[in-house]
C-alpha positions in Angstrom: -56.4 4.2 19.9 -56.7 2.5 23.4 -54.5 -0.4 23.6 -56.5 -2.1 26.3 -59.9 -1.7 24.3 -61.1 1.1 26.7 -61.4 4.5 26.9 -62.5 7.0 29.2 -64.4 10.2 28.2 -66.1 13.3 29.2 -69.0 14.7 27.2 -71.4 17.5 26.3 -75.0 16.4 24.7 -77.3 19.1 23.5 -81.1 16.9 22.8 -83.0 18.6 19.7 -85.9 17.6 18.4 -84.7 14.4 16.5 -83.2 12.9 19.4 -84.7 9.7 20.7 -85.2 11.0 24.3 -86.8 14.7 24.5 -86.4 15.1 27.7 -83.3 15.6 30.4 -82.3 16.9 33.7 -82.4 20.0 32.1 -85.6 19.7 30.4 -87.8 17.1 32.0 -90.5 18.2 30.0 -88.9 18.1 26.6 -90.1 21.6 25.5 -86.5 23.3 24.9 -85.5 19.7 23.2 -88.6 19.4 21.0 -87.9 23.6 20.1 -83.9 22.9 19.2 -83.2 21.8 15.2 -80.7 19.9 15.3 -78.6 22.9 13.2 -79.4 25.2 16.4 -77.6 22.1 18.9 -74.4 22.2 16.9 -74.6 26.0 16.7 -74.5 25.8 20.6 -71.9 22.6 20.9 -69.2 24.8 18.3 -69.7 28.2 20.5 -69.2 25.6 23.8 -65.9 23.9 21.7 -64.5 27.1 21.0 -64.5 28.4 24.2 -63.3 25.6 26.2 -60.7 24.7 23.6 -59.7 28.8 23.9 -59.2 28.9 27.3 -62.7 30.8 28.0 -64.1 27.9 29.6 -63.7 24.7 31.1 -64.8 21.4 29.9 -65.8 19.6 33.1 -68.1 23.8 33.9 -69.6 23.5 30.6 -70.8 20.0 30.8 -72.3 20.7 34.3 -74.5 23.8 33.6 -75.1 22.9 30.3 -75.0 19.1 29.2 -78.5 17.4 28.5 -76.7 14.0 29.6 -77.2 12.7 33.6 -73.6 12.5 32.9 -73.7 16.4 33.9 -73.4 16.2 38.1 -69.8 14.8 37.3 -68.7 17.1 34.7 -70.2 15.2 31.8 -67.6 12.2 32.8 -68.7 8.9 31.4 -65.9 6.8 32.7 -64.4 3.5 31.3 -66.2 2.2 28.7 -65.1 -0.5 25.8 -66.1 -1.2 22.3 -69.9 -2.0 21.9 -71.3 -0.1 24.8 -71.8 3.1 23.2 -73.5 4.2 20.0 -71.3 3.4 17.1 -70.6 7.3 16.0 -69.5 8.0 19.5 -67.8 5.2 19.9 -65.7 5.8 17.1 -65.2 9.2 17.7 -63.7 8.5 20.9 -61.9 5.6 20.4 -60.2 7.8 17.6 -58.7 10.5 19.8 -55.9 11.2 21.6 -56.2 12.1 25.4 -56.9 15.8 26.1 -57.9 15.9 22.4 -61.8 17.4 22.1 -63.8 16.0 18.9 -65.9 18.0 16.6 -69.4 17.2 16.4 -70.7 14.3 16.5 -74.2 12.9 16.2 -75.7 10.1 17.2 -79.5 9.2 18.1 -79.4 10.4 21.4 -78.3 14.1 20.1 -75.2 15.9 19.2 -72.3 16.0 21.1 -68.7 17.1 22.1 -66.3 14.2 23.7 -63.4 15.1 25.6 -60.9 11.8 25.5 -60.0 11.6 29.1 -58.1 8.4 29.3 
């Protein structure tokens, strides 16, 4: 946990069709989004985990081509951010791990997601 009630983080969203906001960079559109159960997002996110945290791939790549998050153009990096300016699950989920560490899923309103604790 961040002893000066920040963290900074990295992260990949994958939109489905129970996110709040079906559309992206990716997708302005929203048709992939409103196409993608939410089953079929973390299908995608574990494949993206296990290669990045294998060595196939690289977090900041992935993000890039791949992240439905404006976050994307700088590798999926979020920067700084404290308690209260995230969702809660995401919030949580970054807050609870260690720097270089890569969560598992986690879900929040505005998709699924990977976090990559960055600081």
């Amino acid at each position: 946990m961040s002893s000066s009630g920040q963290v900074k983080a990295s992260h990949i969203l994958i939109k489905h069709e129970g996110s709040r906001r079906k559309s992206s960079w990716r997708d302005p559109e929203g048709r992939r989004i409103s196409a993608t159960t939410r089953d079929q997002a973390v299908a995608e996110l574990t494949t993206m985990r296990e290669d990045i945290v294998t060595g196939k791939a690289k977090f900041y790549d992935v993000a890039s081509r791949l992240s439905d998050c404006s976050s994307a153009k700088r590798g999926g990096d979020l920067g700084p951010f404290g308690r209260g300016q995230m969702q809660k699950p995401f919030e949580d989920a970054a807050f609870g791990l260690q720097v270089g560490e890569i969560s598992e899923i986690v879900d929040t309103d505005s998709g699924a997601h990977i976090i990559l604790r960055t600081g």
